[in-house]
C-alpha positions, 0 to 999 in steps of 0.5 A, a space after each residue: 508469544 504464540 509459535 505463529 506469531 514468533 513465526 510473523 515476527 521474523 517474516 516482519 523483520 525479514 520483510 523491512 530488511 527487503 531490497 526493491 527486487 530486479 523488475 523495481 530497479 529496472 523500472 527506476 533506471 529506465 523512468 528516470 528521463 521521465 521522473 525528470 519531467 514529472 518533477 517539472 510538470 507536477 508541482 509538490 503542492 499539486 501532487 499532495 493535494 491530489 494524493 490527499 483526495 484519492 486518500 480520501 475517497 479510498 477511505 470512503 470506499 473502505 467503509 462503504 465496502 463494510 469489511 463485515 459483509 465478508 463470509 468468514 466474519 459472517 460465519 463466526 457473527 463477527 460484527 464489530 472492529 472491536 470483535 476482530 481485535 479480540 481474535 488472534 493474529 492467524 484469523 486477522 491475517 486470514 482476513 487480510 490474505 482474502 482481502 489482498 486477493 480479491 483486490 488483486 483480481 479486481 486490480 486485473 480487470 481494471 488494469 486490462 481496461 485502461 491499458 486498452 485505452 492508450 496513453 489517455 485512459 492509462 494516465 485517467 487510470 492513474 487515480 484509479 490505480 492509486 485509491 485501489 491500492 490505498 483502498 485496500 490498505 485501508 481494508 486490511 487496516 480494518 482486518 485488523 481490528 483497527 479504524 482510521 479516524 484521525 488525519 494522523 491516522 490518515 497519513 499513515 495509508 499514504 506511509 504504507 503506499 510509498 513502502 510498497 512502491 520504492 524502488 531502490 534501497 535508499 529510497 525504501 530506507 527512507 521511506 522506512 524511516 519516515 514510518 518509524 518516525 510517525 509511530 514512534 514520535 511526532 510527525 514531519 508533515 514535510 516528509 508525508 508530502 515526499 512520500 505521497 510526491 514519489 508515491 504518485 510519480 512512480 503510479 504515473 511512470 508506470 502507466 507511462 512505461 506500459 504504453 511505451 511496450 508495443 502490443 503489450 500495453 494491456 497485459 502490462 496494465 493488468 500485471 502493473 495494476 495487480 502488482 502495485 495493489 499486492 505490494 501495497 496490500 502485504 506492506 499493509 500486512 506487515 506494518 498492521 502485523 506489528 501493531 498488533 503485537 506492539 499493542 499487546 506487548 509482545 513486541 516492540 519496534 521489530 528490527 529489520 532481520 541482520 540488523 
């Protein structure tokens, strides 16, 4: 193992051993009358279905971008998945950096329009917001060298979005646990629609608690966008991260750092 990627591992175990940061936890104890609702207005049933689309369409998305349109892969004529994975970790991690930044920017601009809107365009952005952060999930997927061809494969972008959207500690334990479960044996179909449920309602309380902050609607829509399409682009980081060590033998399960 290279400097770098001893480097990675211990930025991985420190990043699993992660509590949900103050603004996270804030969010969860001030949603929690809303949670309530939305557990009693949106059904499991309908919340997998709908979380099932825009998983759909993000990876459409994904592949309509064509990652090698990008000029770093341009530069060295990389043109294939394949040639990405043949290239060491601090170029795909270079690729994912780009990626999570310019979906970032882009994350801004739509959260400014839906927050101009009110409750009903940041309730219509809602889906927006959620195939945005699984879009690129899915792009930093590919930046390393990975597709997404199986629905099993599939399940595992809505894993990495319920990682980076808990907020609490027993929530992301779970949702930590759930992702271990699915890499390392066969996986609970139960415990993806949990997480697409939980991933879904916080998207939504979110744009709720934008519109309940008067005249900072737009500037809470833009910041929550941003923040909720970064959180998911590092977990994508760091969970893409060990499967590209653990598929060349240099790691296996990465521990969480203390544990």
């Amino acid at each position: 193992m290279t400097e770098y990627e001893q480097a990675q591992v211990e930025a991985i175990a420190a990043w699993k051993a992660e509590s949900p940061g103050l603004a996270k936890r804030m969010i969860r104890t001030i949603a929690s009358p809303l949670g309530n609702l939305v557990n009693k207005m949106m059904p499991k049933a309908a919340i997998s279905a709908a979380m099932d689309g825009v998983n759909k369409m993000a990876g459409q998305l994904a592949q309509d971008d064509n990652i090698f349109k990008d000029s770093l892969l341009k530069s060295q004529s990389i043109a294939s998945l394949e040639d990405i994975a043949a290239q060491p970790l601090e170029f795909a991690d270079a690729l994912a950096d780009r990626i999570i930044n310019d979906a970032g920017h882009i994350a801004i601009g739509m959260g400014a329009v839906t927050g101009t809107g009110g409750l009903v365009a940041a309730t219509a952005g809602i889906p927006v917001m959620v195939a945005g952060a699984l879009r690129v999930i899915y792009r930093v997927c590919q930046a390393y060298g990975y597709s997404i061809d199986q629905p099993r494969d599939r399940v595992l972008m809505l894993h990495i979005l319920a990682l980076s959207t808990a907020t609490g500690a027993n929530e992301r334990a779970q949702a930590m646990a759930n992702y271990q479960r699915q890499i390392e044996t066969s996986f609970l179909h139960a415990a993806v629609e949990e997480s697409a449920q939980n991933a879904l309602q916080r998207a939504l309380l979110g744009a709720e608690l934008g519109n309940l902050v008067p005249g900072f609607s737009i500037a809470f829509s833009a910041y929550l966008n941003r923040a909720f399409v970064n959180g998911a682009g590092l977990a994508a980081k760091r969970v893409f991260q060990e499967s590209w060590l653990r598929d060349r033998g240099k790691v296996e399960w990465i521990k969480p750092a203390g544990k």
